[in-house]
PDB file with one MODEL, atoms N, CA, C and O in Angstrom:
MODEL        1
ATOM      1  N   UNK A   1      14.862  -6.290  16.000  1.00  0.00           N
ATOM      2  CA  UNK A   1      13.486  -6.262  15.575  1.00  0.00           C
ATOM      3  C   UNK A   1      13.378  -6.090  14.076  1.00  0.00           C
ATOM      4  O   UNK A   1      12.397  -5.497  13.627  1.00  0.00           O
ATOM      5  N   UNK A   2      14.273  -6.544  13.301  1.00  0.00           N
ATOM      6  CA  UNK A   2      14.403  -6.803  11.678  1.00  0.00           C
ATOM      7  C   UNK A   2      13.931  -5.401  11.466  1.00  0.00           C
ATOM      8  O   UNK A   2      12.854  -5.285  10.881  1.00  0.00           O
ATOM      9  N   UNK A   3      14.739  -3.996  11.954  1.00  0.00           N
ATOM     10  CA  UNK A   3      14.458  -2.844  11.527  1.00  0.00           C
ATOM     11  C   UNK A   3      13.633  -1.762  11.930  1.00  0.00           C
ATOM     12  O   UNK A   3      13.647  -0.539  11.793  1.00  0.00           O
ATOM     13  N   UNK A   4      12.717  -2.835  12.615  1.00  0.00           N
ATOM     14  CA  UNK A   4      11.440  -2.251  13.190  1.00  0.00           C
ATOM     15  C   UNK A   4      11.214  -0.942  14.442  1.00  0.00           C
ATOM     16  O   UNK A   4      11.540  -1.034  15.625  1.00  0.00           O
ATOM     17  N   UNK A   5      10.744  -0.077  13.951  1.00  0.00           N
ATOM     18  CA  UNK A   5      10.549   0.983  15.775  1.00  0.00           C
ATOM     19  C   UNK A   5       9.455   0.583  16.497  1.00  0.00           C
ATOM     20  O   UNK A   5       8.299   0.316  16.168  1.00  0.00           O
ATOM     21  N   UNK A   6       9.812   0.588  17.137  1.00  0.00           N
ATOM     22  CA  UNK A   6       8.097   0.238  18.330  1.00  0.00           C
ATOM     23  C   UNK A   6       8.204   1.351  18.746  1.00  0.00           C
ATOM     24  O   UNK A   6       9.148   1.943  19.270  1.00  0.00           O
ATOM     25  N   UNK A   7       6.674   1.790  18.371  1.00  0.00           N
ATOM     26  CA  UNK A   7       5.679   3.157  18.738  1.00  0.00           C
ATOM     27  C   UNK A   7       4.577   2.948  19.000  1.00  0.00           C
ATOM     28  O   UNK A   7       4.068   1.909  18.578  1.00  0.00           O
ATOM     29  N   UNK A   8       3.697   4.007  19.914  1.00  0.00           N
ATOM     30  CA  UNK A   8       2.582   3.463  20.121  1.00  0.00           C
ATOM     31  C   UNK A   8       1.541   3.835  19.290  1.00  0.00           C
ATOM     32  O   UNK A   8       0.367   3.470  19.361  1.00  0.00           O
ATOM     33  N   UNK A   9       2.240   4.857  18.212  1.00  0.00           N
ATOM     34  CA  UNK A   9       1.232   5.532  16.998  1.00  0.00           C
ATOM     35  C   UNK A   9       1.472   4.986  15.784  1.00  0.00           C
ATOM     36  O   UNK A   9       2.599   5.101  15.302  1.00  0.00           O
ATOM     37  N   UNK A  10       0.402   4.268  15.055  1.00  0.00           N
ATOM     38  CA  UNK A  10       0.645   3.849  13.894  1.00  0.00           C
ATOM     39  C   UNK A  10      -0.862   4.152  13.131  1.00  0.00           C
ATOM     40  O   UNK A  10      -1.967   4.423  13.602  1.00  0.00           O
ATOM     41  N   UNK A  11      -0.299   3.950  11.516  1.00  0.00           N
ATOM     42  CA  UNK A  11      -1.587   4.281  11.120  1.00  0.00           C
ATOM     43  C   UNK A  11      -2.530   3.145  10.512  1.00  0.00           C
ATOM     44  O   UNK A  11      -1.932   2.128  10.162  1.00  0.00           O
ATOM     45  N   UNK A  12      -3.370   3.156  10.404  1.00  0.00           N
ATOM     46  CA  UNK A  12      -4.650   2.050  10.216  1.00  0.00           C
ATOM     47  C   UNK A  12      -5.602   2.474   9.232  1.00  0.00           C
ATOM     48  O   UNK A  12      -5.676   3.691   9.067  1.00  0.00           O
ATOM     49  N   UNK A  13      -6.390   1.696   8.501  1.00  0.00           N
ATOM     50  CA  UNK A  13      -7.571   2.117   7.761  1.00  0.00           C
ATOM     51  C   UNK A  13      -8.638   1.965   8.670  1.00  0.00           C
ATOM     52  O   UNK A  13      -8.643   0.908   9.301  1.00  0.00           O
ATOM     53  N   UNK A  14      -9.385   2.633   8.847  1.00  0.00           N
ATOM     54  CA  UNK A  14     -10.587   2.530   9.366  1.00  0.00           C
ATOM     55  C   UNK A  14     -11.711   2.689   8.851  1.00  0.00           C
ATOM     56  O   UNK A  14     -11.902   3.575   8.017  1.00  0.00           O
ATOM     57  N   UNK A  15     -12.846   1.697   9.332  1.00  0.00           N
ATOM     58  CA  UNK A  15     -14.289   1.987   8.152  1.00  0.00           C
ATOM     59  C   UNK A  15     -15.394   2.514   9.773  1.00  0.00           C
ATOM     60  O   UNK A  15     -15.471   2.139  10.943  1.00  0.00           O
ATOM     61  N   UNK A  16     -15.962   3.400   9.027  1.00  0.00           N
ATOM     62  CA  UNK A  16     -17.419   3.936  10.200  1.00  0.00           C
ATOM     63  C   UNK A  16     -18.585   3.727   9.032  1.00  0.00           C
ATOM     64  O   UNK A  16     -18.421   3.567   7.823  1.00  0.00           O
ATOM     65  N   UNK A  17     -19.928   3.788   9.870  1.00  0.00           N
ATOM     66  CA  UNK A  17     -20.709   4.350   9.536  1.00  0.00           C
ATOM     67  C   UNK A  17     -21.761   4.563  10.432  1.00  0.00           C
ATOM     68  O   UNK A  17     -21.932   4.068  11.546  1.00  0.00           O
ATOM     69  N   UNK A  18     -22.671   5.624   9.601  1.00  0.00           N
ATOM     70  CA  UNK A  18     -23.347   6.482   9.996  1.00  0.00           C
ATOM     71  C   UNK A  18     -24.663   7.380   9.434  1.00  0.00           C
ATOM     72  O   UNK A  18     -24.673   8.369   8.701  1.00  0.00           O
ATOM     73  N   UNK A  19     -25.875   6.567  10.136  1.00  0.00           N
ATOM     74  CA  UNK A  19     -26.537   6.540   9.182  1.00  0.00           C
ATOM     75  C   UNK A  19     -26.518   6.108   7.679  1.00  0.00           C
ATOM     76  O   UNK A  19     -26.793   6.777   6.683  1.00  0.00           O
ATOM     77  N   UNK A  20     -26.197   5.063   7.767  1.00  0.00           N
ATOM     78  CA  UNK A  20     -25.905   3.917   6.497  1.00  0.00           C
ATOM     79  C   UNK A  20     -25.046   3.924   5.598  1.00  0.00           C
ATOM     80  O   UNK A  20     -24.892   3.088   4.706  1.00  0.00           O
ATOM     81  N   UNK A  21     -24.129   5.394   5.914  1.00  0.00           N
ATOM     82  CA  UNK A  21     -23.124   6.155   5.088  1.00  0.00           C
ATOM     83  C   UNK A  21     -21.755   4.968   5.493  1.00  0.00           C
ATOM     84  O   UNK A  21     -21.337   4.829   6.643  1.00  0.00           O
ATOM     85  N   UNK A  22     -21.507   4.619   4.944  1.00  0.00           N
ATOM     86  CA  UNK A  22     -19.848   3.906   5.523  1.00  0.00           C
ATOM     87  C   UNK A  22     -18.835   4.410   4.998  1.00  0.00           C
ATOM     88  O   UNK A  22     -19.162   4.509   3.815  1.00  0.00           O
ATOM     89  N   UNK A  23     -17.724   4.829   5.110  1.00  0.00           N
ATOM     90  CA  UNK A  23     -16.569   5.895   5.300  1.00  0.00           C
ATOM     91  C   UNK A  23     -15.608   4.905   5.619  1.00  0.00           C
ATOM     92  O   UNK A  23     -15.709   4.106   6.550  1.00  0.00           O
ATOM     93  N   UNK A  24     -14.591   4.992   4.742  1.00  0.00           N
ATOM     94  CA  UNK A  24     -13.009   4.717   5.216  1.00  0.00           C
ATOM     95  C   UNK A  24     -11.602   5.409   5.014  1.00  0.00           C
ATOM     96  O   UNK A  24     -11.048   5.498   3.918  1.00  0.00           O
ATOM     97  N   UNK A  25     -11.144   5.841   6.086  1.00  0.00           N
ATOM     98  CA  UNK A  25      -9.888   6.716   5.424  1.00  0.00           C
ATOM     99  C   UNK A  25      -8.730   6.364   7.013  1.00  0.00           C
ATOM    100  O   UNK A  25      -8.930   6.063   8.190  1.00  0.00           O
ATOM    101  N   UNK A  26      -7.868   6.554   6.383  1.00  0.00           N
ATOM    102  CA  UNK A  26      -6.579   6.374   7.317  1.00  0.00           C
ATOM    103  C   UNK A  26      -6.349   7.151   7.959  1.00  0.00           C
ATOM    104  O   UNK A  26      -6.140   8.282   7.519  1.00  0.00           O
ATOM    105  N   UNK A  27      -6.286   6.817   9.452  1.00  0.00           N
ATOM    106  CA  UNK A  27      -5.852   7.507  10.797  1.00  0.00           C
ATOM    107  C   UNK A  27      -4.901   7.325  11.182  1.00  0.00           C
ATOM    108  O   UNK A  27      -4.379   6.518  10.413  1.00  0.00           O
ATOM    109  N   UNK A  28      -4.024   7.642  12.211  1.00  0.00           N
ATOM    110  CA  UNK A  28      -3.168   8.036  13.236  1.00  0.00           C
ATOM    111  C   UNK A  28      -3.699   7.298  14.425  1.00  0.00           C
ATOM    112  O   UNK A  28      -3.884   8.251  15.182  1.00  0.00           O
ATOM    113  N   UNK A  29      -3.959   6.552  14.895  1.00  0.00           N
ATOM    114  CA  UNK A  29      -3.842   6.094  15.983  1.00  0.00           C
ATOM    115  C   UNK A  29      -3.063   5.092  17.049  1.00  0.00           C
ATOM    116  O   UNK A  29      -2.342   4.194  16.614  1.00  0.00           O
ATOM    117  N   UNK A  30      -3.237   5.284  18.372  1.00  0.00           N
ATOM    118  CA  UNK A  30      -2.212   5.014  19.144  1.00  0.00           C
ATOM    119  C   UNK A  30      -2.755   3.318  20.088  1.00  0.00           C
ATOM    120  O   UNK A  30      -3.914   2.905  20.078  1.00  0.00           O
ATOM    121  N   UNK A  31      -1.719   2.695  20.722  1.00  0.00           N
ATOM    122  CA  UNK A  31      -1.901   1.136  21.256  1.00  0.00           C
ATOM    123  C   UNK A  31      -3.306   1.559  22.039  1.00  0.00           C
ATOM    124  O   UNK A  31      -4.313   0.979  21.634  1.00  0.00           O
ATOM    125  N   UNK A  32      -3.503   2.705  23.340  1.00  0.00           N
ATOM    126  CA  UNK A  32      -4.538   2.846  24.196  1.00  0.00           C
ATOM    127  C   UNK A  32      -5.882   3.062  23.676  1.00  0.00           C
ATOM    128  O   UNK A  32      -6.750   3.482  24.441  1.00  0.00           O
ATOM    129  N   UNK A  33      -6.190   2.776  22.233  1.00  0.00           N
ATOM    130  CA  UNK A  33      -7.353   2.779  21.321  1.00  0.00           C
ATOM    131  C   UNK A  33      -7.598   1.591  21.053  1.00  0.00           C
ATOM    132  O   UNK A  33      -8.745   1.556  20.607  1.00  0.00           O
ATOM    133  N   UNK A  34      -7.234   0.771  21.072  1.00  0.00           N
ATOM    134  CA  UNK A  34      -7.170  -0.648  20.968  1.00  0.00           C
ATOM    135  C   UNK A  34      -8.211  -1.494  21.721  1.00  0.00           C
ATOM    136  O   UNK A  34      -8.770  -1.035  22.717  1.00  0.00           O
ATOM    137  N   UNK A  35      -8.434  -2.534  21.327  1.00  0.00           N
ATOM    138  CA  UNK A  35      -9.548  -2.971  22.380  1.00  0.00           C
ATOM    139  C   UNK A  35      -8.538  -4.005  23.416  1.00  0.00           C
ATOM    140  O   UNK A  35      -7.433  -4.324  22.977  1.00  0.00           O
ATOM    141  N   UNK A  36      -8.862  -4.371  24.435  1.00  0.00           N
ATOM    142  CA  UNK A  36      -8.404  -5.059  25.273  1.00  0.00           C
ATOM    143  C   UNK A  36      -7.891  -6.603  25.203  1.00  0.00           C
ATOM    144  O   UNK A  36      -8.612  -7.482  24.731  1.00  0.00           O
ATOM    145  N   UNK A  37      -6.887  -6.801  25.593  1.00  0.00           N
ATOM    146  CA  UNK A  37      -6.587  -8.486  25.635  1.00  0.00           C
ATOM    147  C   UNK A  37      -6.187  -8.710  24.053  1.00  0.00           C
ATOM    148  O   UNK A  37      -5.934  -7.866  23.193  1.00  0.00           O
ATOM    149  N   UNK A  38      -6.224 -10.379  23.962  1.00  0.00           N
ATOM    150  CA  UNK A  38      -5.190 -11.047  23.204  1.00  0.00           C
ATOM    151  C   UNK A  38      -3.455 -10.477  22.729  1.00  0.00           C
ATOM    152  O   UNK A  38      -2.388 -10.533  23.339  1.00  0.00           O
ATOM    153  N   UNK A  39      -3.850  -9.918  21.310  1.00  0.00           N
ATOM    154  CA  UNK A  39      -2.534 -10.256  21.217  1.00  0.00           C
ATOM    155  C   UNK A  39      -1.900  -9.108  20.465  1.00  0.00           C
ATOM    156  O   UNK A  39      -2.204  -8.896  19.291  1.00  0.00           O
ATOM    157  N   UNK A  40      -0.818  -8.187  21.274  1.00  0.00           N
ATOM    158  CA  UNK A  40      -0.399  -6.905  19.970  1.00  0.00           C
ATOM    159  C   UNK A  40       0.464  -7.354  19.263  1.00  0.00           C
ATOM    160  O   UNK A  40       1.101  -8.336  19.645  1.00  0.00           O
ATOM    161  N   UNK A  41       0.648  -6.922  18.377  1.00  0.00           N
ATOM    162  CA  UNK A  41       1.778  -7.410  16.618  1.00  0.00           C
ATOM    163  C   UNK A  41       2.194  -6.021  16.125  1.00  0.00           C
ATOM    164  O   UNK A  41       1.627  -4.933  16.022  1.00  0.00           O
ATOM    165  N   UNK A  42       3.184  -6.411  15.914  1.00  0.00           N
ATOM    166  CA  UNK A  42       4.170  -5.103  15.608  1.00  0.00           C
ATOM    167  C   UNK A  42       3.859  -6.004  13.300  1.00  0.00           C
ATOM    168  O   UNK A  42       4.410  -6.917  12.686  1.00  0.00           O
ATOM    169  N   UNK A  43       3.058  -5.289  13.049  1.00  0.00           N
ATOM    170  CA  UNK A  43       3.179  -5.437  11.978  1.00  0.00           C
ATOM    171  C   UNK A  43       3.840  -5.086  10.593  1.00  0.00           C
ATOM    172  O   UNK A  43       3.948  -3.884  10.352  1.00  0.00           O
ATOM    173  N   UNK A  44       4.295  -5.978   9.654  1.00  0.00           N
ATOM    174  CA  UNK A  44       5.697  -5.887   8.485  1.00  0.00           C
ATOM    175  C   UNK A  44       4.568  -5.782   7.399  1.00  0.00           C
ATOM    176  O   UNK A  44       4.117  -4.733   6.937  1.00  0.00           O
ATOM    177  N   UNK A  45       4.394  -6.379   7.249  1.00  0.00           N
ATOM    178  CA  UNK A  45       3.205  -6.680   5.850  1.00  0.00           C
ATOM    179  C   UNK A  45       1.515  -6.445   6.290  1.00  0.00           C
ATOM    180  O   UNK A  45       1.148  -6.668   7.444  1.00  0.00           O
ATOM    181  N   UNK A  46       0.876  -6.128   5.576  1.00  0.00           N
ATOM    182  CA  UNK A  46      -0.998  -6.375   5.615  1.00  0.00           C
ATOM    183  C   UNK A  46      -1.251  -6.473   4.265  1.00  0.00           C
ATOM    184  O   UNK A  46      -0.669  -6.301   3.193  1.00  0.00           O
ATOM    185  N   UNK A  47      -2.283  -6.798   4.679  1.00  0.00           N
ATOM    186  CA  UNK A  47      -2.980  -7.002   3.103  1.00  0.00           C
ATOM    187  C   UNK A  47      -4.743  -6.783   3.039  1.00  0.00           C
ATOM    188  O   UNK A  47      -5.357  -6.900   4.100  1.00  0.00           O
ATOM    189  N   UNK A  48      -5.246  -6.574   2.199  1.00  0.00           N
ATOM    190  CA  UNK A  48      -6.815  -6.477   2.207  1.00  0.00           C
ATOM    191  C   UNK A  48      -7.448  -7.562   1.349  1.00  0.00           C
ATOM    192  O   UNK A  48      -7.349  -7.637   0.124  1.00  0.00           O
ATOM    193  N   UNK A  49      -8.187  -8.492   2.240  1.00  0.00           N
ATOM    194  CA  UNK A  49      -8.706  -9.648   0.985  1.00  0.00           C
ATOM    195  C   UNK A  49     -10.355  -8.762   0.651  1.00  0.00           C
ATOM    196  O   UNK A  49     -10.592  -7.554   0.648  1.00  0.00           O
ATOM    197  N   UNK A  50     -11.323 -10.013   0.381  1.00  0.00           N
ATOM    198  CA  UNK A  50     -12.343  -9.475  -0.236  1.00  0.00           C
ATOM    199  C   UNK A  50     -13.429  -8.916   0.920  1.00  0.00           C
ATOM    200  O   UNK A  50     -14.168  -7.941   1.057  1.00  0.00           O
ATOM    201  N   UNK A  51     -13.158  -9.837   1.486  1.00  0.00           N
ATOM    202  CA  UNK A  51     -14.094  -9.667   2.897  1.00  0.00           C
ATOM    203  C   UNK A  51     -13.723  -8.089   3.601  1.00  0.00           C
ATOM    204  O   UNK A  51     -14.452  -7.418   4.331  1.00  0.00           O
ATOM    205  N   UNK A  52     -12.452  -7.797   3.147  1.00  0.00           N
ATOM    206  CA  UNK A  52     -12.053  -6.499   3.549  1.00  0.00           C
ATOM    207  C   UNK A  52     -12.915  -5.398   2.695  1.00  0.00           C
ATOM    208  O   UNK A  52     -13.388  -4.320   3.054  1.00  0.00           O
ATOM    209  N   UNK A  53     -12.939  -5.946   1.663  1.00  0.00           N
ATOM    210  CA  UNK A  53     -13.492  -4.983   0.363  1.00  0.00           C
ATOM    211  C   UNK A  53     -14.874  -4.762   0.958  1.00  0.00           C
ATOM    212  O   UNK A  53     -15.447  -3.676   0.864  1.00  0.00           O
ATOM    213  N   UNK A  54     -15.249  -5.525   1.401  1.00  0.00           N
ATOM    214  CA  UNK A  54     -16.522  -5.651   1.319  1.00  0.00           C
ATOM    215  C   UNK A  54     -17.594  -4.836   2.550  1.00  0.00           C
ATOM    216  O   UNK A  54     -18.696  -4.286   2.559  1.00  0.00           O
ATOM    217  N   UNK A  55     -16.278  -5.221   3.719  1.00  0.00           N
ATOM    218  CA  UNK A  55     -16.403  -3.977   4.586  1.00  0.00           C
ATOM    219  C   UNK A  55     -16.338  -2.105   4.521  1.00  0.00           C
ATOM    220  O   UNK A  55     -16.975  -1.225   5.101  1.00  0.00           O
ATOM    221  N   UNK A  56     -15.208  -2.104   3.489  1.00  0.00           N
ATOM    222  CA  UNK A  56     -15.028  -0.668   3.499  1.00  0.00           C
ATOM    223  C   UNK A  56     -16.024  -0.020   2.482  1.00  0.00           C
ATOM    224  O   UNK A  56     -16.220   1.179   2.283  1.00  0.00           O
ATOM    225  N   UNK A  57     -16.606  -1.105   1.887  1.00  0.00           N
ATOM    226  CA  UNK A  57     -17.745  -0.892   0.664  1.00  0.00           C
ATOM    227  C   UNK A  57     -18.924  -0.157   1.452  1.00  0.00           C
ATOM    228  O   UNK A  57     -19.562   0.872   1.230  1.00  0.00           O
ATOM    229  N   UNK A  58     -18.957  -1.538   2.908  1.00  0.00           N
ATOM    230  CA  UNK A  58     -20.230  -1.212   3.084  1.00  0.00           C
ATOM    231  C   UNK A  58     -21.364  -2.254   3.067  1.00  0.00           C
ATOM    232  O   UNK A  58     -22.463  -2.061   3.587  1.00  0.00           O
ATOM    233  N   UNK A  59     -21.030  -3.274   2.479  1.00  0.00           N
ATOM    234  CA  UNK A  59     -21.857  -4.187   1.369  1.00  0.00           C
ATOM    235  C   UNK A  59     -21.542  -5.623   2.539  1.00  0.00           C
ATOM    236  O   UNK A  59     -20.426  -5.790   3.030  1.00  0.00           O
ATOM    237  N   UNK A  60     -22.548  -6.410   2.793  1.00  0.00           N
ATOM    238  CA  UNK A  60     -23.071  -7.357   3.411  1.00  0.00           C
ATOM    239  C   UNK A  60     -22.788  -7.455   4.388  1.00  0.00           C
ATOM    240  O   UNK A  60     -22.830  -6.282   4.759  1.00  0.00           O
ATOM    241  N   UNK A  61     -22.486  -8.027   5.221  1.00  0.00           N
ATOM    242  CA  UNK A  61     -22.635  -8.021   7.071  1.00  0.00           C
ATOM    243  C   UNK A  61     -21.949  -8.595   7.926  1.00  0.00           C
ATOM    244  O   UNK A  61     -22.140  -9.298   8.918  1.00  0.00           O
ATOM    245  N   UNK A  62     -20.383  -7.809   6.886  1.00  0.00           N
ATOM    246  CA  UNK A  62     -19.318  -8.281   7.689  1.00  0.00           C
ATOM    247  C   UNK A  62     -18.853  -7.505   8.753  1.00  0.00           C
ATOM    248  O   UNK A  62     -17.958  -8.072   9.380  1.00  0.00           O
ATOM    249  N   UNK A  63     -19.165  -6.379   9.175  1.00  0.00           N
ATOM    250  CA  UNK A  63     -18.982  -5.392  10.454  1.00  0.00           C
ATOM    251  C   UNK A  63     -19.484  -5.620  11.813  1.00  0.00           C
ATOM    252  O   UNK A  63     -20.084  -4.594  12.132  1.00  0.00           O
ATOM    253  N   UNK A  64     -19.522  -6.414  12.693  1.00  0.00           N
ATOM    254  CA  UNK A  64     -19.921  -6.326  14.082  1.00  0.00           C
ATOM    255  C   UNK A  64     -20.295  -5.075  14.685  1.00  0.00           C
ATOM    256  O   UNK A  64     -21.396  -4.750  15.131  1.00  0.00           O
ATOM    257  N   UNK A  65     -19.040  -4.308  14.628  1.00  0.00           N
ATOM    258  CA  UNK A  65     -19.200  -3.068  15.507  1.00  0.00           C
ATOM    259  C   UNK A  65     -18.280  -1.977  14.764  1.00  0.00           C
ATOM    260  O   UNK A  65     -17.247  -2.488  14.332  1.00  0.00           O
ATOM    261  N   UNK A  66     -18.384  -0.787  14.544  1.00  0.00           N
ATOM    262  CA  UNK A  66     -17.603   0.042  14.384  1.00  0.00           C
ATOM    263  C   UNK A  66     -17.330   1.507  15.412  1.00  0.00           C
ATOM    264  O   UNK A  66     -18.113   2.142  16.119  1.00  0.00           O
ATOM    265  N   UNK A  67     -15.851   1.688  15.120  1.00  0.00           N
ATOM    266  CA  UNK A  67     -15.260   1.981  13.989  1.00  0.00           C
ATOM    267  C   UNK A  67     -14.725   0.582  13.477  1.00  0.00           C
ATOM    268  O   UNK A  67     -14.338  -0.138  14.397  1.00  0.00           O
ATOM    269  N   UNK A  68     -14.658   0.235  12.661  1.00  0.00           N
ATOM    270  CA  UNK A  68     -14.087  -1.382  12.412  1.00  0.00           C
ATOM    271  C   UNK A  68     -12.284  -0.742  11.583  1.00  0.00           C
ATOM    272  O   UNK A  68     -12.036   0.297  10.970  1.00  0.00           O
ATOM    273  N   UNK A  69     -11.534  -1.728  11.894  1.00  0.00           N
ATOM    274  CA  UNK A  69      -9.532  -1.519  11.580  1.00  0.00           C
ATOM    275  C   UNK A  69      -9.827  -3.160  10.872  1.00  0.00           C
ATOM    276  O   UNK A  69      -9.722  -4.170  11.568  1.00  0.00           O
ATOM    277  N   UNK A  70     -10.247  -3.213   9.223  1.00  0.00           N
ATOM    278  CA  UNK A  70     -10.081  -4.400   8.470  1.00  0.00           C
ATOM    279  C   UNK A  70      -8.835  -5.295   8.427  1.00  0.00           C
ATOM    280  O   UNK A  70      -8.113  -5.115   9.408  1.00  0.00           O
ATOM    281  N   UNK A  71      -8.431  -6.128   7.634  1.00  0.00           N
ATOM    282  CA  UNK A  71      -7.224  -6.599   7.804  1.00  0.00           C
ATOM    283  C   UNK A  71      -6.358  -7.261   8.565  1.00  0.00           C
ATOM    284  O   UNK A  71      -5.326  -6.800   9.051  1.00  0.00           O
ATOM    285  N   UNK A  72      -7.035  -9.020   8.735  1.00  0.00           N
ATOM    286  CA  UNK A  72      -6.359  -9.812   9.597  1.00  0.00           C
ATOM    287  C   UNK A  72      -5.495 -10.703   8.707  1.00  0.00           C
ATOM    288  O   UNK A  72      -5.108 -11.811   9.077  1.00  0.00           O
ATOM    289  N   UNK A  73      -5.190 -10.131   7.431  1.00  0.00           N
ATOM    290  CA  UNK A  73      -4.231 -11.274   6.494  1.00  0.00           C
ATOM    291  C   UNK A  73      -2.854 -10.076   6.717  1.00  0.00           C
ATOM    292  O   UNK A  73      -2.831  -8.922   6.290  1.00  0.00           O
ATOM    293  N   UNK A  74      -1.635 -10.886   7.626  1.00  0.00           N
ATOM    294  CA  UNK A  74      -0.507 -10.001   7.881  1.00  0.00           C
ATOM    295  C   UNK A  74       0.035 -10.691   8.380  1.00  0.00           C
ATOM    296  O   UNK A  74      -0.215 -11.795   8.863  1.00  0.00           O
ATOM    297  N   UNK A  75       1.276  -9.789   8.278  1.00  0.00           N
ATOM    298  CA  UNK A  75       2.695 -10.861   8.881  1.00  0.00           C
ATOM    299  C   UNK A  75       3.104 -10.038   9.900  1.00  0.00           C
ATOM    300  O   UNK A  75       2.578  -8.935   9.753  1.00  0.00           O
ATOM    301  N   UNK A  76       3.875 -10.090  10.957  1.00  0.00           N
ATOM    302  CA  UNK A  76       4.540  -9.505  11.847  1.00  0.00           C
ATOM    303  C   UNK A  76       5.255 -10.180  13.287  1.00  0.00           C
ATOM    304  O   UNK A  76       5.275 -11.404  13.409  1.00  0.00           O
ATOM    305  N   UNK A  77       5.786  -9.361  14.267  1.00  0.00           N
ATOM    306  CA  UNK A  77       6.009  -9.899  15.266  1.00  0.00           C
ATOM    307  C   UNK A  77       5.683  -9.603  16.543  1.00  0.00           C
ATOM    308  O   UNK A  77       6.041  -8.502  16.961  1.00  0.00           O
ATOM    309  N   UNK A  78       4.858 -10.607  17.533  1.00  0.00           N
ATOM    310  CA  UNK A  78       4.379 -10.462  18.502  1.00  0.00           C
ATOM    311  C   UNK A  78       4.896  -9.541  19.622  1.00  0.00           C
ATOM    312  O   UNK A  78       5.773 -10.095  20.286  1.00  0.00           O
ATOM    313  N   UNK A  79       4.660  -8.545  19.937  1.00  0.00           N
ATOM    314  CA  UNK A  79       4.925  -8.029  20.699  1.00  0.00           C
ATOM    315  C   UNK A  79       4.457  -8.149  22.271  1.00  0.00           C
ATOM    316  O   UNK A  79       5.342  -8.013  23.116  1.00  0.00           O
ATOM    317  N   UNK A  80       3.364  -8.351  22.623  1.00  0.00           N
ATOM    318  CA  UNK A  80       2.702  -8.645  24.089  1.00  0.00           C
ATOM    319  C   UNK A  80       1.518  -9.529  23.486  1.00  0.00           C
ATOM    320  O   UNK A  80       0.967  -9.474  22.386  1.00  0.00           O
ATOM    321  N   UNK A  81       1.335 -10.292  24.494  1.00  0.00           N
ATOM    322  CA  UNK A  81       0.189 -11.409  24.333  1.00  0.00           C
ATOM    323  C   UNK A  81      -0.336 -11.228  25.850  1.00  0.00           C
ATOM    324  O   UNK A  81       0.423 -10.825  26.731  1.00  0.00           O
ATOM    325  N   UNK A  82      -1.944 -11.617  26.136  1.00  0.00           N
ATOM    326  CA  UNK A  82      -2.087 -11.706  26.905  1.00  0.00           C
ATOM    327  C   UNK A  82      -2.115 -13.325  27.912  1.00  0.00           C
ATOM    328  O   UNK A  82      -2.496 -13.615  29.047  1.00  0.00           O
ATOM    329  N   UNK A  83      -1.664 -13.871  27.084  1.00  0.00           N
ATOM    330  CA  UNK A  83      -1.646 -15.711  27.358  1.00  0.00           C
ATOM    331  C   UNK A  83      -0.306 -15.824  27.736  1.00  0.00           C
ATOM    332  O   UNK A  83       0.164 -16.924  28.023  1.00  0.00           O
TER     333      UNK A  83
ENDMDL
END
């Protein structure tokens, strides 16, 4: 696994808000927090583009739902898929 441990705790940035306040700081969390289906990735690299920025800002209406975990520009290796 090019080095890699598979665990089910890793850490993530996460953005909330609350009452219009939006908040981001890095957690500890584990695979059973996750939302359901597609695809888990044992991830090597991430990265934050603007659209990321823009979420943890706060600023235009890129959040669906929170807690929102930004950051779909990454490299890694598939670990379970649901396909």
């Amino acid at each position: 696994m090019n080095g890699m441990v598979r665990s089910d705790r890793f850490k993530a940035l996460v953005v909330t808000c609350e009452n219009g306040d939006t908040r981001a700081e890095i957690r500890q969390l584990s695979e059973h927090q996750l939302p359901e289906g597609e695809v888990l990735v044992g991830i090597t690299y991430s990265s934050l583009n603007y659209k990321d920025g823009l979420a943890v800002a706060g600023r235009g209406k890129i959040v669906a739902r929170y807690p929102h975990v930004p950051g779909v520009d990454f490299a890694g290796k598939v670990l379970h898929s649901s396909s």
